[in-house]
Every structure is written in C-alpha cells, then in structure tokens.
matplotlib code that plots the C-alpha trace (Angstrom):
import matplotlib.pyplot as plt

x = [-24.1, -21.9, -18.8, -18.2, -14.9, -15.0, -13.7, -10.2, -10.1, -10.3, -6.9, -5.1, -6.1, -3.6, -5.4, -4.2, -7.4, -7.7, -5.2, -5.8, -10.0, -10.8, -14.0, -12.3, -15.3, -13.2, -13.9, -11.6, -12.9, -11.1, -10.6, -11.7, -12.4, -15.5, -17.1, -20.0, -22.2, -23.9, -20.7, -18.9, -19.1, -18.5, -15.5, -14.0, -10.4, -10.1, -11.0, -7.5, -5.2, -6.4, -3.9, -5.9, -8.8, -11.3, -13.2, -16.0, -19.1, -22.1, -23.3, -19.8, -19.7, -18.9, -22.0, -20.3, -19.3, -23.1, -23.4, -21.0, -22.9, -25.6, -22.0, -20.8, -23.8, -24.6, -21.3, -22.5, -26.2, -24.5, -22.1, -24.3, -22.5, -19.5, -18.3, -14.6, -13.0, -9.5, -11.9, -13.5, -10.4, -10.4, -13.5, -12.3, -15.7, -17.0, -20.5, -21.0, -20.1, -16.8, -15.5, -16.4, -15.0, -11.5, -8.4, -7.9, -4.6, -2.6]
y = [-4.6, -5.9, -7.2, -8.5, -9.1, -12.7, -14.9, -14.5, -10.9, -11.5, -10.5, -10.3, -6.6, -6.8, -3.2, -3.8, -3.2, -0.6, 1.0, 0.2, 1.2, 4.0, 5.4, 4.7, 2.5, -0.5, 0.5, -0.7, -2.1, -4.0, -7.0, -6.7, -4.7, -4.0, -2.6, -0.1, -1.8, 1.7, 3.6, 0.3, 1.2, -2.5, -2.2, -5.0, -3.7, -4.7, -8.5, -9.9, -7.7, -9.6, -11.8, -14.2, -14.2, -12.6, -10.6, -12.0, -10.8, -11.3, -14.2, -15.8, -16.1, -19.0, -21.1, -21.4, -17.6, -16.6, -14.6, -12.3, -10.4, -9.3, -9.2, -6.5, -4.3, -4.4, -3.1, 0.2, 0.4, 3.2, 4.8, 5.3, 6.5, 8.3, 9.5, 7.6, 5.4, 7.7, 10.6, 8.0, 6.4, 2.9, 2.4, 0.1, -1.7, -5.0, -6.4, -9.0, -11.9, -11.0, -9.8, -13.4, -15.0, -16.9, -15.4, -16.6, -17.5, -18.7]
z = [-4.3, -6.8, -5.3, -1.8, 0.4, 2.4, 5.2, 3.2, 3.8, 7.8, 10.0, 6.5, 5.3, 2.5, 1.3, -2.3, -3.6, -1.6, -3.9, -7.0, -5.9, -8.3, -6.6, -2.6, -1.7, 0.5, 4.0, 6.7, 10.0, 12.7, 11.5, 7.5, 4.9, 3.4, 0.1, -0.2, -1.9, -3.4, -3.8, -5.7, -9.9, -10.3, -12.2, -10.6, -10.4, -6.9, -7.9, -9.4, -7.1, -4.1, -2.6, -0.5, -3.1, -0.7, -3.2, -5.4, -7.5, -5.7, -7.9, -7.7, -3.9, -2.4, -0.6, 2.8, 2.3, 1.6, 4.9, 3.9, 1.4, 4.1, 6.9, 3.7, 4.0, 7.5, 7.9, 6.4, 8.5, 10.9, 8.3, 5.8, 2.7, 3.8, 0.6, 0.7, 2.7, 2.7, 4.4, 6.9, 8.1, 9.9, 11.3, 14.0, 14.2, 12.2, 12.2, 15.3, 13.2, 12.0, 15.5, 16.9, 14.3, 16.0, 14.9, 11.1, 9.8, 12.5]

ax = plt.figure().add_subplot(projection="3d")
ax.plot(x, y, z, "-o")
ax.set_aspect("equal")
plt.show()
C-alpha cells in the first residue's frame, strides 16, 4: 500500500480525490473512503486535492492515525480487487472500527 485515507476522511467523504483518481481505486464505504492498496499506482494525485487532509503516504501517517493503514486494507479482505470503485458502487460497509467510531465533525 502506498497511500492511506484517515480519521479526517470519516463522515466528510468530500470524494475529490475520487475524481481526480486516475486508476478509480478510492472505494466508498459508509462512513469513509478507502484506497486499494494493490490497485493504487502511487501517483499521489489524490494527496493535495483533499480537503480535510485525510490522505497520507504510508510512511507519512500520523502516529495516533497508525491503525488506519491495517483499517485501509481490511476494508478490502471480502472485496478483493474489484477492478474500480465506479463499477463497485458504495459499498455501504466499513471495517468494525470505523463504524464505532462517534460521529466526527459535529
């Protein structure tokens, strides 16, 4: 995996990088978005169009954000590799932790 979405990204779904993904690898669940971490090309076009700041390469994610690089691929366990996000649709699932989490922004 090369880049991951965080807490910011939680409730907010701002899908700009969605958009401006080239390869369609931003999955949406619920309450987040997620990145497939073997579909991503690491271009890192998603990065600086994010409003909240949610998206980080690996090695530059926050300590108390940590968890959300394993949160980022467990999300995929039961999808596997879809092929594209736009094919898929919403997914209307997240991994355990982020559907627990309390409801962020408010």
């Amino acid at each position: 995996m090369t880049y991951v979405i965080g807490l910011p990204c939680v409730d907010v779904k701002d899908r700009a990088c969605v958009e401006e993904c080239p390869v369609d690898c931003i999955y949406e669940g619920e309450r987040s978005l997620y990145i497939h971490p073997e579909e991503c090309v690491d271009c890192g076009a998603c990065e600086p169009v994010c409003p909240v700041e949610a998206i980080y390469y690996e090695d530059d994610l926050p300590d108390e954000q940590q968890d959300f690089l394993r949160i980022n691929t467990e999300f995929f366990d039961d999808l596997g590799s879809p092929g594209g996000a736009a094919r898929l649709g919403p997914t209307h699932k997240d991994p355990p932790e982020v559907a627990a989490l309390p409801p962020q922004g408010e």
